[in-house]
N, C-alpha and C positions, 0 to 999 in steps of 0.2 A: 930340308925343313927347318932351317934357323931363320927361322922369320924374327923380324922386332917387331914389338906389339905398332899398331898402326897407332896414329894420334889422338885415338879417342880411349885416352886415360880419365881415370876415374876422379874425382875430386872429393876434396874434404868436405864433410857435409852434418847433419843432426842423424844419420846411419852411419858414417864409417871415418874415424880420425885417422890420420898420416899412418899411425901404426897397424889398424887393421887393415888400411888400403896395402902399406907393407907386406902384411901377410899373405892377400891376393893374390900381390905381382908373384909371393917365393911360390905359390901353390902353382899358379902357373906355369914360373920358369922350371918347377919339379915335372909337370905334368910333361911339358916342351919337350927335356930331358928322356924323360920313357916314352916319349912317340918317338923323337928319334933315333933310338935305341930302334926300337921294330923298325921304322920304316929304311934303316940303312944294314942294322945287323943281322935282322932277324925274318924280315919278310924278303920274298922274293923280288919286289921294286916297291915303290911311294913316290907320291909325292903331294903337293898343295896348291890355294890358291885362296886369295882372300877376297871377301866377298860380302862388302859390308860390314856391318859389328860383328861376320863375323871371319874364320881361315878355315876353312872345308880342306884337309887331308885323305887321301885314300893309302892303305897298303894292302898288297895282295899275297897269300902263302896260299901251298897245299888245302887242300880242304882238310875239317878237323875233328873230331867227337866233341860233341857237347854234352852235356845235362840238359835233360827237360822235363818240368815237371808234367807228371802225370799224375793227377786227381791228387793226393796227399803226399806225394813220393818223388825222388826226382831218379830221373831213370837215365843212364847213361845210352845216348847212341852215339855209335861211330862212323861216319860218313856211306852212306852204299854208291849211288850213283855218282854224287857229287864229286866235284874235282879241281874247286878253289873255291877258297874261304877270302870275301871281299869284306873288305873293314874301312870306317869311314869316321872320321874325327870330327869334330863341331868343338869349334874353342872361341872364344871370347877374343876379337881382334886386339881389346884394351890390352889384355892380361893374361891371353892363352890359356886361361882356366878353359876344363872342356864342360857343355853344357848340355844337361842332363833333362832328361823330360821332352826330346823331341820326337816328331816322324820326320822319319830320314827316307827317300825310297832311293833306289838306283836305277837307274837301266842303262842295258849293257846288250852293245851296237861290236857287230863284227867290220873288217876295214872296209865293205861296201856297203855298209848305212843300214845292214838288216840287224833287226831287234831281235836279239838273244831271249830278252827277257826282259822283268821292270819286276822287283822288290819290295815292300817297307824291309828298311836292315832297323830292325830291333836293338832294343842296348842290350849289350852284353856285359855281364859282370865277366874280369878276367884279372888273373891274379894281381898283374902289378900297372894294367892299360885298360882302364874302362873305354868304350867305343861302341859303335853301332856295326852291327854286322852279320854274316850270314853265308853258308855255303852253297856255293852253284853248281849247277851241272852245265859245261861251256863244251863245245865243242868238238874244242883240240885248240892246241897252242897257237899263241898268236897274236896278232896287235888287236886290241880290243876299246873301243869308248866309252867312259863313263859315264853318264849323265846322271849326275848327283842331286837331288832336289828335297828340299829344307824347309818344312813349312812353320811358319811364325809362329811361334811357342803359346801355348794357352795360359802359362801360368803365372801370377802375378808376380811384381816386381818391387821388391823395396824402396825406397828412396827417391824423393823429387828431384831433386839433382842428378842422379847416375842413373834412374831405374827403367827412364826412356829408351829401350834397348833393343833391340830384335824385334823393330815393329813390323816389317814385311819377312815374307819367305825370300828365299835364295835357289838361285840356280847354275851350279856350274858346270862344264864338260872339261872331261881330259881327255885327250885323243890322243893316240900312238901309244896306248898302256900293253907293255908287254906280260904276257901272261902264259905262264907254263900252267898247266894242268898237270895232275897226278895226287897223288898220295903222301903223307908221310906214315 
């Protein structure tokens, strides 16, 4: 996952001078930094694919407890059936920043083309890798395809110059994603 950002960098403009454009690029190449961390250290595989303004990343672990709110309160549960946790990155092709405020769905195809399943992976707040994500109940182990699908953000954009940005949805697949199931 050491992409460089694609060639649709950001320019100087009456929203963002050399130094704030600066700040972008470092937030990004921070953000870059902590996906690759998960996607090579700490999940069980990853990887990418760019795709327009923008680079759609998947990494796949154990399934995992969450937090979910329930009416005023947030209430721990811990995985019952489930048996991988699928996480999916949305980053800004320019700058790698990852972009917040999407629907993200997945579905997820076994290696003869039967559909396991189809998603929204929701954002997840997570300590140090904000992402979109959500645990599954799959089978049993095995090559699995992703079908990743991104639809065109509702929310407004700053700047004449750089804010023309994510004007369609995206769709990619990763095929041959190996995937253990189980627990941590």
């Amino acid at each position: 996952m050491n992409t460089t950002p694609q060639e649709r960098l950001m320019q100087v403009s009456d929203e963002a001078n050399q130094t704030q454009l600066d700040l972008a690029h470092q937030q990004g190449q921070a953000y870059l930094k902590a996906l690759n961390h998960m996607a090579h250290d700490v999940a069980d595989t990853g990887g990418e694919k760019p795709a327009g303004d923008y680079v759609i990343a998947y990494a796949v672990e154990h399934a995992e407890g969450m937090y979910h709110r329930e009416g005023d309160q947030l209430v721990w549960h811990a995985p019952e059936d489930e048996n991988a946790h699928i996480e999916i990155s949305v980053r800004d092709a320019g700058d790698n920043r990852f972009i917040p405020g999407l629907t993200v769905t997945v579905e997820v195809s076994d290696n003869e083309n039967n559909t396991i399943g189809e998603h929204e992976q929701p954002f997840l707040w997570h300590p140090w890798l904000y992402h979109y994500g959500r645990n599954w109940q799959l089978p049993d182990s095995g090559d699995y395809t992703l079908k990743v699908h991104v639809k065109a953000p509702d929310f407004m954009r700053h700047d004449e110059k750089n804010g023309k940005r994510y004007p369609k949805g995206v769709e990619v697949v990763f095929e041959n994603v190996q995937i253990e199931t189980g627990r941590k």
